[in-house]
C-alpha positions as CSV (number, residue, x, y, z in Angstrom):
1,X,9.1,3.6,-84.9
2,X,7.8,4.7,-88.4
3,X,7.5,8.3,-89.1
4,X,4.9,9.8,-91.7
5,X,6.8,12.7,-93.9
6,X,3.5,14.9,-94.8
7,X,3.2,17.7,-97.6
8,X,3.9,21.0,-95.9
9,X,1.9,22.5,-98.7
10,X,-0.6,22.0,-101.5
11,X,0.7,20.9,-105.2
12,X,1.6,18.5,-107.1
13,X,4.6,16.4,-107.0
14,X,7.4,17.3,-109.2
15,X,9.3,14.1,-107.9
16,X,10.5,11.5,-105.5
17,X,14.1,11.9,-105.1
18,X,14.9,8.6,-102.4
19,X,14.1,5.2,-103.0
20,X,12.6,2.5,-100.9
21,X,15.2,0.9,-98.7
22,X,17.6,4.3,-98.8
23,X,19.0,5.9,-95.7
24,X,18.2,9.8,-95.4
25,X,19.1,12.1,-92.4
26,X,17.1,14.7,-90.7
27,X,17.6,18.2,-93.1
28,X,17.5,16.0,-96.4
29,X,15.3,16.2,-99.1
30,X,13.1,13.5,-100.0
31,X,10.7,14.9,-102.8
32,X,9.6,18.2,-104.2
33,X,6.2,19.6,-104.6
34,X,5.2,22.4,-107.7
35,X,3.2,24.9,-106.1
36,X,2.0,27.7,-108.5
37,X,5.2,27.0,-110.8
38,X,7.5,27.3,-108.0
39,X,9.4,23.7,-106.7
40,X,9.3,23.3,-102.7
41,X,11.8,20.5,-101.0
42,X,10.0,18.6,-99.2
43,X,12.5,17.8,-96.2
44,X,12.9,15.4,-93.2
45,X,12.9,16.0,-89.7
46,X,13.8,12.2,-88.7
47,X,16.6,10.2,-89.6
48,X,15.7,6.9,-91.1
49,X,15.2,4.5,-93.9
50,X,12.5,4.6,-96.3
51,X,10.0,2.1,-95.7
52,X,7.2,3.4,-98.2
53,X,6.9,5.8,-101.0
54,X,3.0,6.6,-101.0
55,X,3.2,9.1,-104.1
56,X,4.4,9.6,-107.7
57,X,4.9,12.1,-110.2
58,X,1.9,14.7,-110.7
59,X,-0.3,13.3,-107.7
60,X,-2.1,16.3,-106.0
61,X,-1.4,16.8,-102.5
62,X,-2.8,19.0,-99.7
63,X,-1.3,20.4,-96.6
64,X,-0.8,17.3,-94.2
65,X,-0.8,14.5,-97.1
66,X,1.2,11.6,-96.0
67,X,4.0,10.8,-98.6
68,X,6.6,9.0,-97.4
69,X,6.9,6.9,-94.3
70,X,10.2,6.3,-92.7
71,X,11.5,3.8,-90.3
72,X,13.2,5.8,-87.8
């Protein structure tokens, strides 16, 4: 089952901090959004491995932009 991990806010991405093909657990953080000069975690719900990285550095995202999909 893949999961889509969405921007809980609007920004830009400071970073990506997993890499395709990485294990992550639900509570981790797997990038981090700059909002008005203050960094967010974005955080997963799911346990899984990382199928897809759909962002990078300094892309603008809005509330409910996919960014990272999981295979749960």
């Amino acid at each position: 089952m893949e999961v889509v991990v969405k921007a809980h806010m609007p920004g830009l991405v400071a970073r990506v901090v997993v890499n395709e093909g990485e294990r992550v657990t639900a509570g981790q953080e797997v990038a981090v959004i700059n909002c008005m000069k203050t960094e967010i975690s974005v955080i997963t719900e799911t346990d899984g491995v990382v199928k897809d990285i759909l962002v990078k550095e300094w892309d603008e995202m809005e509330i409910g932009s996919p960014m990272i999909v999981l295979e749960a």
